[in-house]
N, C-alpha and C positions, 0 to 999 in steps of 0.2 A: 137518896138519888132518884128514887121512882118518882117523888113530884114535878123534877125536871124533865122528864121522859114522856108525862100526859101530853097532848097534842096542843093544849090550853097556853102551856109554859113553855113548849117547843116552838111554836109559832109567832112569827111578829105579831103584835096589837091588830094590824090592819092585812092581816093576813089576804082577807078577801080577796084585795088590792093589789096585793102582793104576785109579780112574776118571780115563783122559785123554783132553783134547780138543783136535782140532787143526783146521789150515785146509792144504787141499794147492791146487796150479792144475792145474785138468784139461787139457788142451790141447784135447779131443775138444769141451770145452762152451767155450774160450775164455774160460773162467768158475773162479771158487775154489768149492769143496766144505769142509763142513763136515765134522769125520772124528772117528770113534771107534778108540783101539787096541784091540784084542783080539788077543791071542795071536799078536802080533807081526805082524802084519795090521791094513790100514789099512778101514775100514766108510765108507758114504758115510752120512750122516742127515743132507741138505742137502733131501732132500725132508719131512722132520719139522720139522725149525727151518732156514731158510734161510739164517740168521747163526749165527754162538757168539752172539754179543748175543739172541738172541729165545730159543735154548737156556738159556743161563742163567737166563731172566726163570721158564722153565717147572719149577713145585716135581716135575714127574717127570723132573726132566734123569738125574739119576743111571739111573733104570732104563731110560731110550733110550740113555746111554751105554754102558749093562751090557749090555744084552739084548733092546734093541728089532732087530728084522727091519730089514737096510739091507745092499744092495748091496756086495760087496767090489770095493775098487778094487785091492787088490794087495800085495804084500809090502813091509813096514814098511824092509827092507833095500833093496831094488830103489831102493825112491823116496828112502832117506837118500845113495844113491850118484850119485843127481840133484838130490841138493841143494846142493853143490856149486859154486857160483857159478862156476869158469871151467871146469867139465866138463859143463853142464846140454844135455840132450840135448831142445830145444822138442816132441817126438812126446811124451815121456813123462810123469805127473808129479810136481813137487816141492812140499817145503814151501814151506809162507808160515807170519808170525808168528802166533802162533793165536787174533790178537781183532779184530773190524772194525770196528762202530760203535764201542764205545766209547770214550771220551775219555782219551786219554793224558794221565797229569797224575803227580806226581811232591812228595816231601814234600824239603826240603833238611835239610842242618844237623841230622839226627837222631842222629846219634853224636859223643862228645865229641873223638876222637880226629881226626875230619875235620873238625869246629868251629873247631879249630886252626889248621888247613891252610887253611880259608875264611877265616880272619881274617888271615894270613900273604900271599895270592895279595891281600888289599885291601889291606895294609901297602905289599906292594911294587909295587903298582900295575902288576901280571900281568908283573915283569920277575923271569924265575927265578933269577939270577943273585942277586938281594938279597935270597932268601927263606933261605938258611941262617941268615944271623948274625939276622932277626927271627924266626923260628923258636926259635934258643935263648934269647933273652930272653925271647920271650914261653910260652914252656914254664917256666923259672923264676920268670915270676912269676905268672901265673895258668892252670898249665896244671893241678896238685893240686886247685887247688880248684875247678875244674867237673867230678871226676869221679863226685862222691856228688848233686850237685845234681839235685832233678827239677825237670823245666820248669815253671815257672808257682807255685812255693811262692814261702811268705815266705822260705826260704833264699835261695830264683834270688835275690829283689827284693833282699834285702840284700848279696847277692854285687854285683848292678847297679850297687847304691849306692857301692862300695867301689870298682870297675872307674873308674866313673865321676870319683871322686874322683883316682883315680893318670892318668886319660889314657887308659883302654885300651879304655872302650868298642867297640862294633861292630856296626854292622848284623846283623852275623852271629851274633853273641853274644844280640843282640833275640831271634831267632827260634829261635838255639838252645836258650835255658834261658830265654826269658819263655813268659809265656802261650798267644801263637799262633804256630802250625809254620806254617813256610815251604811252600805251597802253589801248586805253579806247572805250566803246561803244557808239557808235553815236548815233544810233537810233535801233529801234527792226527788223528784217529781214520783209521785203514788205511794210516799213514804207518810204521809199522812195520816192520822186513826181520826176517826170520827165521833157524833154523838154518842155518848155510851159507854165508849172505850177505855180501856187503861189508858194514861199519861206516864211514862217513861223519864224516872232520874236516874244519874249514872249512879249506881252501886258504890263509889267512892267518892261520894258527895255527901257535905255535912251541912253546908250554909247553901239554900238554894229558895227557891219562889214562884209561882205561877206567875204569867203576865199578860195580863186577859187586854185584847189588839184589836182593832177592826183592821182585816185584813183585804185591801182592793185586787179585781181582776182584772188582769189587764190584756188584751190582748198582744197577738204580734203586732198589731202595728202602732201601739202603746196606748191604744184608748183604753181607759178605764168604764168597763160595762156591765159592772155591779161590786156589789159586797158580803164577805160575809163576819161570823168572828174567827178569832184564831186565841190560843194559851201555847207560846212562845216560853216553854220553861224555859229559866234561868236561872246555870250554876254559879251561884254569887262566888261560891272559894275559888273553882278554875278560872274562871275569866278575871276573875282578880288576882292572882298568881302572876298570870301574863297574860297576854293580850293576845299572845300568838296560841292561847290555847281554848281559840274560839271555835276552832273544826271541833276539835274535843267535846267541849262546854255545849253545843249547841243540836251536833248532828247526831244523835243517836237514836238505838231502834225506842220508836212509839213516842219521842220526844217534841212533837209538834201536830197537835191538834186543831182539825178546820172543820164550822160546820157551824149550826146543822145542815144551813144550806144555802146556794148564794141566791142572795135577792139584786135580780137583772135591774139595772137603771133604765127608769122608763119616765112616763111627765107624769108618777107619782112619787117618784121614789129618784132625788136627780143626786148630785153633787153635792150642795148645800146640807141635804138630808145626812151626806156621808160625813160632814165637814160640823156637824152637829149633833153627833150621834155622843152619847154618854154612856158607857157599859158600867154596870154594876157588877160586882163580884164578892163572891159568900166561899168560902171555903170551912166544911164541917170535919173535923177532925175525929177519928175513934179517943180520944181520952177525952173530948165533950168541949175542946176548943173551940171557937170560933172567930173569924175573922172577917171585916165587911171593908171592903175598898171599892174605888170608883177609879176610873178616866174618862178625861172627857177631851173629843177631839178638839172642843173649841181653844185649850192651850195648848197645840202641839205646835212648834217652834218652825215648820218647815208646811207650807202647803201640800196635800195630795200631789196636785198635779206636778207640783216640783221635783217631790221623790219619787213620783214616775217618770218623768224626765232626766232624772241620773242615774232611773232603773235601765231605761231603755231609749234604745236612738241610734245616730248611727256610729256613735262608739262600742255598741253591744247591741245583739239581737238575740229574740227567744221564739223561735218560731212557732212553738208549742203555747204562745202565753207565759203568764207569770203571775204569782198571789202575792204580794207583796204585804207583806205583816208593814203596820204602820207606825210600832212602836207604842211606850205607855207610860202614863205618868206613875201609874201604879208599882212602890217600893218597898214594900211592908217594912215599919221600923219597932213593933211593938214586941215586947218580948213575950217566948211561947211560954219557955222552960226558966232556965237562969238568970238574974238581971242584968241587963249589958249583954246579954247574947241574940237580942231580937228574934224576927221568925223564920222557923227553916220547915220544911216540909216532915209530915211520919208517913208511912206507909198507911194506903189505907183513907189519906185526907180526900173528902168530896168538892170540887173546883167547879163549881157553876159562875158561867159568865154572861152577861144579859143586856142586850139590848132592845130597846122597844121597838123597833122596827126591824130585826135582824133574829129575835128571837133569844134562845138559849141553848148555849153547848157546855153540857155538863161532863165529866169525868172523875174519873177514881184515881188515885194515885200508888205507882208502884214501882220499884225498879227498873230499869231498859232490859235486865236480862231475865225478868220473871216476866214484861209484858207478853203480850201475843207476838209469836217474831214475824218479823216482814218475811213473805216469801213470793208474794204476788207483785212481780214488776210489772216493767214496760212489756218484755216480751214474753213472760207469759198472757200481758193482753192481747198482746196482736196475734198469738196465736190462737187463742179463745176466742176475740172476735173474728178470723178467719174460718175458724171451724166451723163456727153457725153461719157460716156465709155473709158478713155483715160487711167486711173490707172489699168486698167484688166492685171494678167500677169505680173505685174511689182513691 
């Protein structure tokens, strides 16, 4: 885990270039700080925008992120060596994920390759052990033909028709190649853990999987005005069970990690960059496993700007912002342990996820109710940033 924590392996390639934003916890305020990098140095600008959320709202964020006057809290190194979830030293400090108001929300079923794998975990009604042999059937009969399909044409509708006609329909298949994307909450705004931190599976989960996301920022008034990654765990057995046991399956404590930090769209870093971004993912396990997956945004079934479009608008508003996980092709089908039972998480597994221009957010894996439990909300921030007088005027 500590090679993902050097500042070398935390940082995009072009870091230099790079406007990024992050959140650290001060120990000395009791309170998180808003942070700009520069030059591998962390800035405070919690007295300019007291949130990321109020920062982003503001059209000069890029030049406070650049170059506005802010206090330095310390080496970008110092504080990655305290982030560290079982060497965190409480005097000094560490990161946190890098967004707080906003609403964590999340698009499913947007690559055809995990569309599969969703219709496979409802087939076998989340029992791993039956998901090979409906796997190969359902890859021979309609796996070809959803991978030219865009969501929402007359092609999906008459693919639907034809699904429909042999028996294979699926909830999954609705939201993957019909009209509306799957649109759901992750977890609750500042419920996020960060670089470093434990990752959270529910305790009664046997069949489950990291799902390493570029996940977009968007504001309230739906522009998308950077990126960062996300690991989107997912309980393969619950949500395959039922569908309605997606609050379950998805929102628990430490279950939805963002970070390390979001990198602001500017005219180096635009859309196209987001829209081309490939993550690599390593998962090291204590019994000397290993596993290597990739996604790559260039085959995701649904454009960014589309599934912010049926994130937000005027059917639905977030006045706080919103991160929007983007979904992933990445489904692991190789087996850990038993043959025919594919891969499930141990306690203990190391989850590093990589992008070349977004950097890497690494984690450890543990239970939800052994992680760190959430305790720091909304209103304990407003009333920490009220204390040190940061909310006055605003």
């Amino acid at each position: 885990m500590d090679r993902h924590l050097e500042v070398e392996a935390t940082l995009p390639v072009d870091a230099d270039a790079a406007a990024l934003v992050g959140r650290v916890w001060l120990p000395e305020e009791d309170g998180p700080a808003v942070v700009a990098v520069r030059g591998g140095e962390l800035f405070d600008l919690t007295p300019l925008a007291p949130t990321v959320s109020l920062l982003l709202e503001r059209p000069d964020r890029l030049a406070l992120v650049r170059e506005a006057p802010a206090r330095r809290i310390g080496r970008l190194a110092e504080i990655l060596a305290n982030s560290r979830f079982d060497r965190r030293r409480h005097e000094r400090p560490w990161l946190l994920a890098p967004a707080d108001l906003q609403a964590l929300k999340a698009a499913g079923v947007t690559f055809v390759r995990s569309l599969l794998e969703r219709v496979i975990e409802e087939r076998a009604r989340g029992d791993a052990s039956r998901a090979q042999a409906i796997r190969e059937r359902l890859e021979a009969a309609i796996g070809g033909s959803l991978r030219e399909v865009r969501p929402g044409s007359p092609e999906a509708a008459r693919v639907k028709e034809h699904l429909l006609a042999e028996g294979l329909w699926s909830q999954y298949l609705e939201v993957g190649i019909g009209p509306d994307a799957e649109i759901f909450t992750k977890g609750q705004p500042m419920s996020a853990v960060g670089h470093g931190a434990e990752v959270g599976i529910h305790p009664r989960s046997t069949w489950n999987n990291p799902e390493p996301e570029v996940v977009l920022v968007v504001t309230s008034r739906g522009e998308i005005v950077g990126a960062t990654l996300g690991n989107d765990v997912n309980l393969r057995d619950f949500e395959g069970r039922s569908a309605l046991l997606l609050g379950k399956a998805k929102d628990n404590n430490a279950s939805c990690a963002v970070g390390p930090f979001i990198r602001l769209i500017d005219e180096r870093f635009d859309l196209d960059a987001v829209r081309s971004a490939e993550l690599l993912m390593e998962v090291e396990g204590p019994d000397g496993f290993r596993l290597d997956g990739r996604s790559s945004m260039r085959e995701i079934s649904r454009d960014p700007t589309e599934l912010v479009a049926q994130l937000i608008g005027p059917h639905h508003r977030y006045p706080d912002g919103a991160l929007l996980f983007c979904g992933t092709m990445f489904a692991p089908t190789r087996d850990r342990d038993a043959p025919g039972m594919g891969f499930t998480h141990k306690l203990g597994d190391v989850v590093a996820i990589r992008a070349d221009r977004l950097g890497t957010l690494v984690n450890r894996v543990t239970t939800c109710d052994r992680a760190e439990p959430w305790t720091f909300g909304v209103g304990a921030l407003m009333r920490n940033l009220a204390g040190r007088g940061l909310l006055a005027g605003r």
